[in-house]
N, C-alpha and C positions, 0 to 999 in steps of 0.2 A: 504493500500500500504506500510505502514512504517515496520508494521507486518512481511510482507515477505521479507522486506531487513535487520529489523535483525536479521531473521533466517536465511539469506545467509552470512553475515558475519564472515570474520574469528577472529574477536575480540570478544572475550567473554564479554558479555553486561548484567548488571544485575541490580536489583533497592534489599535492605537490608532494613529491615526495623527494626528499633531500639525501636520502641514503637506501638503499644501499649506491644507487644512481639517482641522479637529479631527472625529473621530468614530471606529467601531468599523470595520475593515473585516475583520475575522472575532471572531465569538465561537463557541466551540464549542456543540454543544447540551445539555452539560452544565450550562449555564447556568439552563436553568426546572428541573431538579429538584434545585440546589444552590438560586439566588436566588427562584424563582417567575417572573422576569422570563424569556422567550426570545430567542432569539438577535437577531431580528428587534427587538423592543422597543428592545435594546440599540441596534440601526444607526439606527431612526428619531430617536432622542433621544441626543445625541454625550456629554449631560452625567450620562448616567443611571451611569453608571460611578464617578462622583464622591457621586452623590447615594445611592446604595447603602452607600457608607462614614459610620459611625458620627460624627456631629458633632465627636466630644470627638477623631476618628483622622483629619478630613482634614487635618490639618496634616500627615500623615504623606504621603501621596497628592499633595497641593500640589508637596513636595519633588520626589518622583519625575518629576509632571508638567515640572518647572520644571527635570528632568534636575540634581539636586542629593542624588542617590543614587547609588551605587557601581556601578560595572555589574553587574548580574546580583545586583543586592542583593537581600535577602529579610527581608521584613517580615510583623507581626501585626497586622491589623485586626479589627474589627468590623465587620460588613454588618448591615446590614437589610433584610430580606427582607419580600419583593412583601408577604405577610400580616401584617407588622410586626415580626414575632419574631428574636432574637439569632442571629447566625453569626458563628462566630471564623475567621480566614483567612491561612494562612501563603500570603504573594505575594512569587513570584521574579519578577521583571523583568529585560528587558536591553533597553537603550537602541540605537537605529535612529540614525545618524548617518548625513548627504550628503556627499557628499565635499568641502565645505568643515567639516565637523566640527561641523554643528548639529544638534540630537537632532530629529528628525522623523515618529521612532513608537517605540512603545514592544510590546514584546513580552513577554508574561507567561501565570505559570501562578500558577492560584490554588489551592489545597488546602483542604478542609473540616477544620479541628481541633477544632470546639467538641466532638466525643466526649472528645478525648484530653484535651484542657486539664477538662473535666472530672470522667475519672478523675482527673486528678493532683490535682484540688482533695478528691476524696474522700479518696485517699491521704493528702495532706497533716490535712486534719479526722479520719481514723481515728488517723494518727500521733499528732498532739497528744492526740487521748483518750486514748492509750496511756500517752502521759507524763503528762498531767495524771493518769490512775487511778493509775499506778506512784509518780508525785514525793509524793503522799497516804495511802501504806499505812505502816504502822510495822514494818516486815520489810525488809530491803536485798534489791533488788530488781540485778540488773544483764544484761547482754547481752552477748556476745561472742565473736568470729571463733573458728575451729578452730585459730589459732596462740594464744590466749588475749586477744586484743587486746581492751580494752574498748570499746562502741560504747554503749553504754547505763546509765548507773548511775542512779539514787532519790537522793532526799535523803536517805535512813535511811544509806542507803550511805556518802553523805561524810560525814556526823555520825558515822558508825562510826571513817572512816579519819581523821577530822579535814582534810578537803581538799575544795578545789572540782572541780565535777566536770569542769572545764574541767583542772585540772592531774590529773583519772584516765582522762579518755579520753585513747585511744591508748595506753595504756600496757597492762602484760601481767596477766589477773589472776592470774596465776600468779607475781608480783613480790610479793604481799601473802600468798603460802600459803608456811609452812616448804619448806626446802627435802625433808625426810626424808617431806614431803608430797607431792610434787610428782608420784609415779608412781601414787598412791591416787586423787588428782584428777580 
């Protein structure tokens, strides 16, 4: 039963084995529609595993190989795939030790994130527009929880209050309105 769920899987699941010879002795076949590479490619060439990882990230992969990773540790790479183009790849690993305690394969799941990491990068570039439009209008602009906490204030804002907006966030903007105000608010 285990069998056929991780041949349904979209995470590329595999066990490396570092002794008694280096190479793959499973890759799931989630592998050619995550890399372009199939399972098989993988077993014929022991090094292609390594060579998939982004130049600037094998120093990352070295560690793991050379068991100088935590057990079950989980890291970010970059792949590059069979057609040349970018994959980001969160990899959990857990190290295979013989019963004198020498790491002798390595077992892992790899995850496709380049979607997610890419929402966030949009998020992150919509947020900054947001601040750069707002910190540029001549009107106090601000943002803030249903308890009044502020999360967001303009530059008009601290020029108002005469304060950075580092000592207004967190604070209540309801700390700034009379009190005979507070129930009109």
């Amino acid at each position: 039963p285990f069998f056929h769920l991780i041949h349904q899987a979209d995470d590329l699941i595999y066990r490396y084995e570092l002794a008694p010879r280096r190479g793959f002795s499973f890759v799931s076949p989630s592998s050619t529609k995550m890399t372009g590479y199939s399972p098989e490619e993988h077993y014929a060439d022991p090094d292609l595993g390594f060579k998939l990882v982004h130049p600037d990230d094998r120093h990352l992969l070295n560690a793991l190989a050379e068991g100088n990773q935590n057990e079950n540790s989980c890291v970010t790479l970059r792949w590059l795939r069979k057609d040349g183009s970018l994959l980001w790849v969160e990899q959990k690993n857990g190290p295979i030790l013989d019963k004198k305690g020498r790491l002798v394969a390595i077992e892992g799941i790899a995850r496709d994130i380049t979607d997610r990491l890419r929402a966030e990068q949009k998020f992150r570039d919509s947020d900054q527009r947001f601040r750069e439009l707002n910190n540029n209008l001549p009107v106090m602009v601000c943002e803030f929880l249903p308890d009044s906490t502020l999360t967001f204030v303009n530059q008009s804002y601290c020029e108002y209050f005469g304060m950075s907006e580092e000592e207004l966030l967190g604070r209540r903007f309801l700390d700034f309105v009379p009190k005979e105000d507070h129930e009109e608010v």
